[in-house]
N, C-alpha and C positions, 0 to 999 in steps of 0.2 A: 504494500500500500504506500503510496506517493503520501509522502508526509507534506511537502512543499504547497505552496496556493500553488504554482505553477508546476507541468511538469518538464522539469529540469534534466532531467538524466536523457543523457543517449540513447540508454534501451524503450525509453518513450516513445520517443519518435521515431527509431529505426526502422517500421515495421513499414512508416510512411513515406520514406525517402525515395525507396525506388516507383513507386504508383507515383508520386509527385513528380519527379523528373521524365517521366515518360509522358504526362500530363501535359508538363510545361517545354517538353519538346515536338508532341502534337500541335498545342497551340499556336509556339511558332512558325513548323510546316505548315499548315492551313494561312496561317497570315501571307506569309510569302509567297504560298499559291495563289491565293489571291489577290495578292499585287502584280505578280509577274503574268496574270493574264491564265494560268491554267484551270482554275476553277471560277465558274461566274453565275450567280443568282441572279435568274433577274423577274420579275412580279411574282415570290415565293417569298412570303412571309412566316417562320416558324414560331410560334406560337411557345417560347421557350418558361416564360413565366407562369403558364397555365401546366407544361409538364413540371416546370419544378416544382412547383404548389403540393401537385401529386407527390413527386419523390419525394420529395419532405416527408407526406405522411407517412408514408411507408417508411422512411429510416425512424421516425419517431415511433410508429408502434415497434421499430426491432432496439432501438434504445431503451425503451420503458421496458420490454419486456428483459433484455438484459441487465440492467439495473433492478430491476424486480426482483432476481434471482440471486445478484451481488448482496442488497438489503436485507434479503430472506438468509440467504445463508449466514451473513453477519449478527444477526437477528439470532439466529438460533445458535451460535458459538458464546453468546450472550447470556444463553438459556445454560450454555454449558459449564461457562463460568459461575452464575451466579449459585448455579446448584452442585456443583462442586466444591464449594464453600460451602453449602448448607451439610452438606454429607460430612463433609471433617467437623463441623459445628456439632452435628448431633453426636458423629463419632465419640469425640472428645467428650461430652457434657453429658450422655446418657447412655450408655456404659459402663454398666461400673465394674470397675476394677478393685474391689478390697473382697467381694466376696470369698468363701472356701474353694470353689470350683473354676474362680478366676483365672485366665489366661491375660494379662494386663499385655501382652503383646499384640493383640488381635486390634487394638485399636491404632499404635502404629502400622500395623499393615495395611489396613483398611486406607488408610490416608494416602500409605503409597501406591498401594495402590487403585485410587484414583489418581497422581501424578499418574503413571504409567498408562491411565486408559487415556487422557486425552493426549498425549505422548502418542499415544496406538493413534487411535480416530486421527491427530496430524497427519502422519505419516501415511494413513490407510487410502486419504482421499488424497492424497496426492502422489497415490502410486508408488512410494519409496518403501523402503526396506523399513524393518521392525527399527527402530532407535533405541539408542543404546537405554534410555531409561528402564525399559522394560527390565533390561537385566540387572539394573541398577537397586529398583525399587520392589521386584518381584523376588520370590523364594526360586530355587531351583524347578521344584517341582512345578510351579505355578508357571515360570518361561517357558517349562517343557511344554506344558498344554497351551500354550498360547501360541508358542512357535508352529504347532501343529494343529490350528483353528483354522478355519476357511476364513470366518470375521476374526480377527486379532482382537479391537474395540470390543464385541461382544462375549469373546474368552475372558476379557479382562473385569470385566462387570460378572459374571458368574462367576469368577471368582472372589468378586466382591462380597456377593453373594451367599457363597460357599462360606464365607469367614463370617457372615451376619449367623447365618444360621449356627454353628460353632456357638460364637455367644449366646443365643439364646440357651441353647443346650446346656451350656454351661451357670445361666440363672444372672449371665450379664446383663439383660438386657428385658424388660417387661415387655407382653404383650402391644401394647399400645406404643411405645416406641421403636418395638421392632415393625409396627406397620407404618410412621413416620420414616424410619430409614430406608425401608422396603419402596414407600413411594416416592419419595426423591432418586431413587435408582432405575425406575418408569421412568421420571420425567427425563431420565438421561436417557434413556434407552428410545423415548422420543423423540429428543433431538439428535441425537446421531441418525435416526431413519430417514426424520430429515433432512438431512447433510447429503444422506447418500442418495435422497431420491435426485435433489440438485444435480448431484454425480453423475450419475448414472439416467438419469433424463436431459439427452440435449435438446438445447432452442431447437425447434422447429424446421423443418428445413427450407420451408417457406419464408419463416423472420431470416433465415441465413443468408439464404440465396437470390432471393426476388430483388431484394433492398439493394443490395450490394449490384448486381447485375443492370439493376436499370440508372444508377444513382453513374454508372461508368458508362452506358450507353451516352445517358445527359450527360457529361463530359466531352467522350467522343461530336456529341451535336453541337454543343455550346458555341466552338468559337465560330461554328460557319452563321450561327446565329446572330452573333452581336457584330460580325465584321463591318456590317456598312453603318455604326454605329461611332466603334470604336477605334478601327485602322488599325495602324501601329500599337496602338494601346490593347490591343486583344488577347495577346499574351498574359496581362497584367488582371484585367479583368476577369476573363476568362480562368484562368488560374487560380483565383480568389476564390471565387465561386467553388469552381470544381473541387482545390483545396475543404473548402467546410464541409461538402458532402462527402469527401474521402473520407477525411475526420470524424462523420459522425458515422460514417459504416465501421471506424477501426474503433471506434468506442464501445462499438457494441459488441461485435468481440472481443473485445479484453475485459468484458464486464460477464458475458455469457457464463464462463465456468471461472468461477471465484477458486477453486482447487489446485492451480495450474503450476502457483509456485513461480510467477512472473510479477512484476513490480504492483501492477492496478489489482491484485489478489487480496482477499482476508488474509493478513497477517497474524496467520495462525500461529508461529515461530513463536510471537511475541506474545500470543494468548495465553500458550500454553505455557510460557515461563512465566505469567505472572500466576496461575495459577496454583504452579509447581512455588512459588515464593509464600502465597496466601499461606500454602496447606502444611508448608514444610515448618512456616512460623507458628502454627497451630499445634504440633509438637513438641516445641523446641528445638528442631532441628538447623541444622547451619542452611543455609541458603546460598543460593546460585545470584552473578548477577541477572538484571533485567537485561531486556535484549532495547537496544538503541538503534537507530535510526542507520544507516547506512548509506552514504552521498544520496539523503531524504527521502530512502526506500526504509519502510519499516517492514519486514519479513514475517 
């Protein structure tokens, strides 16, 4: 996520360099061609502000729907955090640990692992390898079975799970507060579903393709449009123009899959160490720094 009001970084714009110089070396073959007599309109009027009206809407429903998805997903890592915090909250404060048949351990586990599930859910939606937390925060036995899950994120919650029930057995934990714990472990198991429906459902291929397709058509037509307007100036204009509609079809895909691990992404990196900071200081544990900004990419 561009931390910046502006985006700053190279890799911002990179995507748009080459569509823009092939843009702006169309527009100046067409100008030249019709100066030097090879191309010549004549009582043909193109009606370019009534198609661009159109393209407009069409890149606007595939931005809204792409940002839809960006807010949604950011929206529910939000849900992950804040209930991540409520699970080490109860952990800590309703479990007891002085009973006879106490395990006073089961409450640091518990904690880490929740670091390690959103540690997991990071890495899962962004296609990468287990991280190293898992084996950091996890028991042996516990990375075994998780190494060996089809969902890593969902291995990591049953065995959340796993250790609730342990407590109870053990007369840790009351009825009534084991179904407190029990459903803040829902509500995560909700938001990860939808994390992954995001994932795993892309835009349209209609918002994808239509937009983009016609938004470079009006490009291609543009400058024979404004030539007996503009002259020499058609390059400049023409370029302008084309430019924002470029721009708004590459916004929409960089905003489409929030997962991707690219600059305009949920800075999931950062989520889950703040996370991993809340829950580790909820036990006393030594803590990691936060993650910071990066030439104004936060990760």
């Amino acid at each position: 996520m561009i931390t910046s009001r502006l985006p700053r970084t190279s890799t911002a714009w990179a995507p748009l360099l080459v569509p823009l110089a092939v843009l702006l070396t169309w527009d100046v073959g067409v100008t030249i061609a019709f100066k030097v007599g090879l191309v010549e309109f004549r009582g043909i009027e193109i009606q370019y502000t009534l198609y661009g009206t159109a393209i407009a809407l069409f890149l606007g429903f595939m931005v809204n729907a792409s940002y839809a998805r960006w807010w949604e997903a950011r929206t529910l890592w939000g849900s992950v955090v804040n209930h991540s915090r409520n699970l080490a909250r109860q952990t800590t404060t309703l479990l007891d640990t002085t009973g006879p048949g106490a395990r006073p351990e089961i409450v640091d586990q518990m904690v880490r692992a929740q670091i390690a599930y959103v540690q997991a859910l990071r890495t899962s939606l962004r296609e990468q390898p287990l991280p190293p937390e898992v084996d950091v925060y996890l028991d042996e036995t516990a990375v075994t079975t998780v190494r060996a899950a089809t969902n890593a994120p969902t291995a990591v919650l049953s065995h959340a799970g796993r250790l609730l029930a342990e407590a109870y057995r053990r007369g840790m934990v009351s009825d009534i507060a084991r179904v407190q714990v029990e459903s803040t472990l829902s509500v995560l198991t909700d938001a990860q579903g939808g994390l992954e429906r995001i994932k795993k459902t892309p835009l349209p291929v209609q918002y994808r393709f239509l937009p983009s397709f016609f938004a470079r058509a009006f490009c291609v037509v543009l400058p024979f449009a404004v030539y007996q307007d503009l002259q020499w100036w058609t390059p400049v204009g023409s370029g302008l123009v084309g430019m924002m509609f470029l721009l708004a079809v590459q916004v929409g895909r960089d905003l489409a899959d929030p997962f991707l691990d690219r600059v305009h992404d949920v800075p999931m990196t950062a989520i889950c160490r703040s996370i991993e900071i809340d829950l580790l200081e909820m036990i006393g544990a030594e803590t990691p720094e936060a993650v910071a900004p990066v030439d104004e990419v936060l990760w």
